[in-house]
N, C-alpha and C positions, 0 to 999 in steps of 0.2 A: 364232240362237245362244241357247241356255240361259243365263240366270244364275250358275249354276253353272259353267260352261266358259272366264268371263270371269275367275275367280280367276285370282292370278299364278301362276306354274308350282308353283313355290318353295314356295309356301303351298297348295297343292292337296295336294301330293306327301306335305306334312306333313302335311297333315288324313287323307290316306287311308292312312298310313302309322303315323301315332303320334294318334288322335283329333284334338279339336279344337282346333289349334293359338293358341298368345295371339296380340292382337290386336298390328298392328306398333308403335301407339302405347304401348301397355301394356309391349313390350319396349322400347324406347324409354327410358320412366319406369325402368323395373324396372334398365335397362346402367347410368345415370345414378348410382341411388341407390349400385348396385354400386360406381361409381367413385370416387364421394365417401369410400365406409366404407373403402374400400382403401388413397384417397392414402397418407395417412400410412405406414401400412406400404411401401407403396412407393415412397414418399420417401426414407424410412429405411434401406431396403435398398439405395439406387442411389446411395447420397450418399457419398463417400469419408471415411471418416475422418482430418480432419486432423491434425497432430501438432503441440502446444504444449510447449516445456519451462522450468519454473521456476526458474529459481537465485537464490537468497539464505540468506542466514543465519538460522541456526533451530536447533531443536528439535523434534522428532518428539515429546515427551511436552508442549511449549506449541503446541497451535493457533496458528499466524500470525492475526494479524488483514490483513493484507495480501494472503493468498493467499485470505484470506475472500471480499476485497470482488473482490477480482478475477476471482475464480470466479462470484459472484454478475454482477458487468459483464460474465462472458462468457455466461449464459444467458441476463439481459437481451436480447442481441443474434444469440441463439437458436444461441448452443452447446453443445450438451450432451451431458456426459461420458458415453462410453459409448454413444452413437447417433451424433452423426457429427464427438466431437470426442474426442483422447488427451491429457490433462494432465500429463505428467512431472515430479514433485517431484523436487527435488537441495536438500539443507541443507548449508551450510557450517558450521562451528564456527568460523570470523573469522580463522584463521592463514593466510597469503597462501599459504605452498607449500600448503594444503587448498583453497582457494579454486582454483586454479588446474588443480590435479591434475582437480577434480573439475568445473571448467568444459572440460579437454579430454576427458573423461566423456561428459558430458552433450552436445557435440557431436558424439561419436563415434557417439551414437544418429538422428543427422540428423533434429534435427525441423526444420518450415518453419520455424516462427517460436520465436524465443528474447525470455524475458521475466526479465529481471535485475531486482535495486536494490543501492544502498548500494556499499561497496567492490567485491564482487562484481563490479559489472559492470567494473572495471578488468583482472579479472581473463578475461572476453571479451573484452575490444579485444584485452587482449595475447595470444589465441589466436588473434586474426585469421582471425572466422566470416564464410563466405560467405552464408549465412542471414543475413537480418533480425531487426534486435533493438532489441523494447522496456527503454525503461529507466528507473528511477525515481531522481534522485541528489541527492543535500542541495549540494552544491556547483555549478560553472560548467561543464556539459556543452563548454563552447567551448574554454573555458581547459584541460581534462582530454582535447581531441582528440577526442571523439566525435563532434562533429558540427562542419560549418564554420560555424552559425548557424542561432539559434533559426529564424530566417522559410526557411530554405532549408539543411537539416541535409547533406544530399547523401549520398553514403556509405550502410552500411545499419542506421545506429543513428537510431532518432530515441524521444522518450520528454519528461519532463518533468523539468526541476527546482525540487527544495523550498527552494533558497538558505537554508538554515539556519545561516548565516554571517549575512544581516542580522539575525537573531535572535535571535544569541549573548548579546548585550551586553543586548537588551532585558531576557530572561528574569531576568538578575542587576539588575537598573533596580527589576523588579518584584518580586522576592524581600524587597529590601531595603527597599522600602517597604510590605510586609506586615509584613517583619521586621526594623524598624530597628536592634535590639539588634544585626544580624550584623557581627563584626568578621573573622573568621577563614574564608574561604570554599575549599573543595574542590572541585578540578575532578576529576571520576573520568572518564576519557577512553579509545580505544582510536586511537593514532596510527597504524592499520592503515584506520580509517574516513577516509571520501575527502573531505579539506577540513578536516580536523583541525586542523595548525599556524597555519590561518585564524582557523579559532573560536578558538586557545588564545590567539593575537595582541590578537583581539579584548575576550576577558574580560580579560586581564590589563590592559587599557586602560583597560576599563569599573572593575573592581575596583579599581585607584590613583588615578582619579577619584573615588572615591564614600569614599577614605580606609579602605579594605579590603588585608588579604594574604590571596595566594593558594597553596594547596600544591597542586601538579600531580601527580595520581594514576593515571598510563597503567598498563592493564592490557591484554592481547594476548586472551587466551579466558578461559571463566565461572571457569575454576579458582584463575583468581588474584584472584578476589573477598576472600577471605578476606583476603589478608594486605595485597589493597588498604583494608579497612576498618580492619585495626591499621593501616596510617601514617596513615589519617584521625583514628581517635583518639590516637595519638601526636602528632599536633600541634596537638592539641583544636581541632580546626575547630567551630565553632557553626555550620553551614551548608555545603551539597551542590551543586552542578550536576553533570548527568549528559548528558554528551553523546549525543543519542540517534542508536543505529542498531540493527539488527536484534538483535546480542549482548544487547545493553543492555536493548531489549524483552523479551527472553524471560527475562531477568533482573530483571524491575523489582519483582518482588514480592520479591524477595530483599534486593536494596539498598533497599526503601520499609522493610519490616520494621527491618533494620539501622540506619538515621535515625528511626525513632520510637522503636528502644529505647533510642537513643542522646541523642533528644528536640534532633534534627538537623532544621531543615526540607529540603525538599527538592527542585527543581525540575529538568525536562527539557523536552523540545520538540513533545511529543505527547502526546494526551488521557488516551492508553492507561497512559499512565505516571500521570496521577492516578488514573485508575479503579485501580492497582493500588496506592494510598495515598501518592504523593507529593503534598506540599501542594501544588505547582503545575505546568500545564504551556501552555506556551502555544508557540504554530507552528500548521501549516497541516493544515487537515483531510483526514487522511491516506486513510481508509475512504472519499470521496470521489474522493480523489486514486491511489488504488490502484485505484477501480473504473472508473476512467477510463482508466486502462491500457488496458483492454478493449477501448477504443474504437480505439486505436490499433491490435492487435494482431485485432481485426475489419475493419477496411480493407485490411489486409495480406493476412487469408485470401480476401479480397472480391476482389483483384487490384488495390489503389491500387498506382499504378508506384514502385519503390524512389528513397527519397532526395526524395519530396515528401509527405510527412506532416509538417506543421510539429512544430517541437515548442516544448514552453509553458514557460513561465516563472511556478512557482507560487507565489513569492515573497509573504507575507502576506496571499494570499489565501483568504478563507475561513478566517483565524487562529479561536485558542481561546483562553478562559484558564480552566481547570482548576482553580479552589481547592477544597482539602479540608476540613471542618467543622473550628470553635474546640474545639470538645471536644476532638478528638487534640493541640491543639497549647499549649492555655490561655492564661493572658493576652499571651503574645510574637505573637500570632496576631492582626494590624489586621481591621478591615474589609474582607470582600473588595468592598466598593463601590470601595473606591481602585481595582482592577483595570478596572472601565467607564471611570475618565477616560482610564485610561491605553493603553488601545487602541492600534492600531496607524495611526499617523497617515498612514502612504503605504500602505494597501488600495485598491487599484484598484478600486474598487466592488460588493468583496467583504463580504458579511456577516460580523461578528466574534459571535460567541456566550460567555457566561456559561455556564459547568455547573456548578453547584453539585455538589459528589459528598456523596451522604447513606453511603455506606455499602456493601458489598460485597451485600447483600439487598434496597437499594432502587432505583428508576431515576434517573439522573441530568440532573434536567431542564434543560433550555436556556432562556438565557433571548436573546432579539434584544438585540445591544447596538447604538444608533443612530452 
């Protein structure tokens, strides 16, 4: 038998058919590299797009820093918009029948997984979603019925909370010793935020210890800012708390402006509230805590079985304290070193951080507090 006669069929038929056929190894190499430059596109093509929908309170002209971090936690964990995942913005403006309205809205478009914070998600339980739902809440998820317990939620809500009720009382602790002169302190509140009569119970405690009054300033949505600031100066308060939740945020540059032309200091419970000029803010690292979201609501698109996602208790962990430079505020303005003694003494082995805030153009460095 010839050499020739010994080729495979296959490869003969090619050679005499189309010249000199590649070699089988060289095909081989050649399908290989093909397949590699391909996956990706056909990953992307074969991968369903999942459906996520956002609710909370906002502003479509203020960037969320909360939907920031969260979007960020979801590409982290290789979701990404537009390839094989749908994000649904929904903004409330903080009035309960708008909340509601537009939480039977938003599950009218069925997505898998629903990702609430703040009042808002009061406003999902009482639509009673068969979908799973992340949630982020400054009060006691147990006590509010969403879940039977942190260690085993059951149901299909599970998420975290920021307990911003143990924090009530701190924030005015610290106020007061940056700024001892305060005799007259303003609570500017929204009683639609979930855990409110809590914190109001609690400042009012803290405030006639410390030999202070207090004027209680509820406002419902941003419109009634205004004339929540006339009864602040109508009853010359020297001094601000601002109960933070989503309104509030998207608000803070409004009410900071308003306390320094007023030469008001001014504190709340998140950082973001100093970066936008209040002298202080101290609670739990939100931009952390909102990108951690993701993680939850990553298990969820992953297939974890409903009702066993623990959910966490983010209580003082990872606290801030937020003071703003002596120049805005002059000599009524302590040391913010007094702020490192005064830490949060039950941090579960959470790091607390200094930010100095320099100013709207510069960065706001951190410093470790031990």
């Amino acid at each position: 038998m010839k050499k020739r006669d010994a080729l495979p069929c296959a490869e003969h038929t090619a050679r005499r058919h189309q010249g000199r056929p590649v070699k089988p190894a060289r095909r081989t190499a050649l399908g290989a590299l093909l397949a590699i430059a391909m996956a990706p596109v056909l990953a992307t093509a074969q991968s369903p797009m999942r459906r996520v929908a956002w609710l909370g309170a906002g502003s479509t002209d203020v960037p969320s820093p909360f939907l920031t971090a969260f979007r960020a936690g979801m590409r982290d964990a290789g979701w990404i918009e537009g390839q094989n995942l749908t994000l649904s913005v929904f903004l409330t403006d903080g009035r309960t029948q708008d909340s509601d309205r537009i939480a039977r809205d938003m599950l009218a478009t069925n997505p898998e997984v629903v990702v609430s914070y703040g009042r808002d998600v009061i406003s999902v339980h009482h639509a009673k979603p068969s979908v799973p739902v992340v949630f982020a809440f400054s009060g006691n998820p147990v006590d509010a019925g969403f879940v039977q317990s942190f260690a085993r939620p059951g149901g299909n809500f599970t998420g975290i909370s920021l307990m911003s009720l143990d924090l009530s009382g701190k924030r005015i602790e610290l106020l007061k010793e940056l700024v001892p002169s305060i005799r007259h302190l303003a609570v500017l509140t929204r009683p639609e935020h979930a855990g409110e009569q809590r914190e109001r119970a609690v400042s009012e405690q803290v405030v006639a210890k410390l030999g202070m009054t207090l004027a209680y300033v509820p406002i419902q949505t941003a419109g009634d800012l205004d004339q929540a600031f006339q009864t602040i100066a109508k009853h010359k308060c020297d001094a601000l708390v601002t109960f933070p939740d989503g309104i509030m945020l998207a608000n803070s540059g409004r009410i900071a402006k308003f306390a320094m032309d007023a030469k008001i200091p001014a504190v709340s419970g998140w950082a973001s509230f100093a970066d936008n000029g209040f002298l202080l803010a101290y609670g739990p690292n939100l931009v952390d805590s909102y990108r951690g979201l993701a993680g939850y609501a990553d298990r969820i698109l992953r297939g974890a079985k409903r009702g066993t996602s623990r959910s966490n208790c983010l209580a003082r962990w990872n606290s801030s304290l937020t003071p703003a430079p002596r120049a805005r505020w002059g000599s009524r303005f302590h040391s913010p070193h007094c702020c490192a003694r005064t830490g949060s003494s039950n941090d579960p082995g959470g790091q607390r951080t200094l930010n100095l805030y320099r100013g709207p153009d510069k960065a706001s460095p951190q410093q470790a507090l031990p």
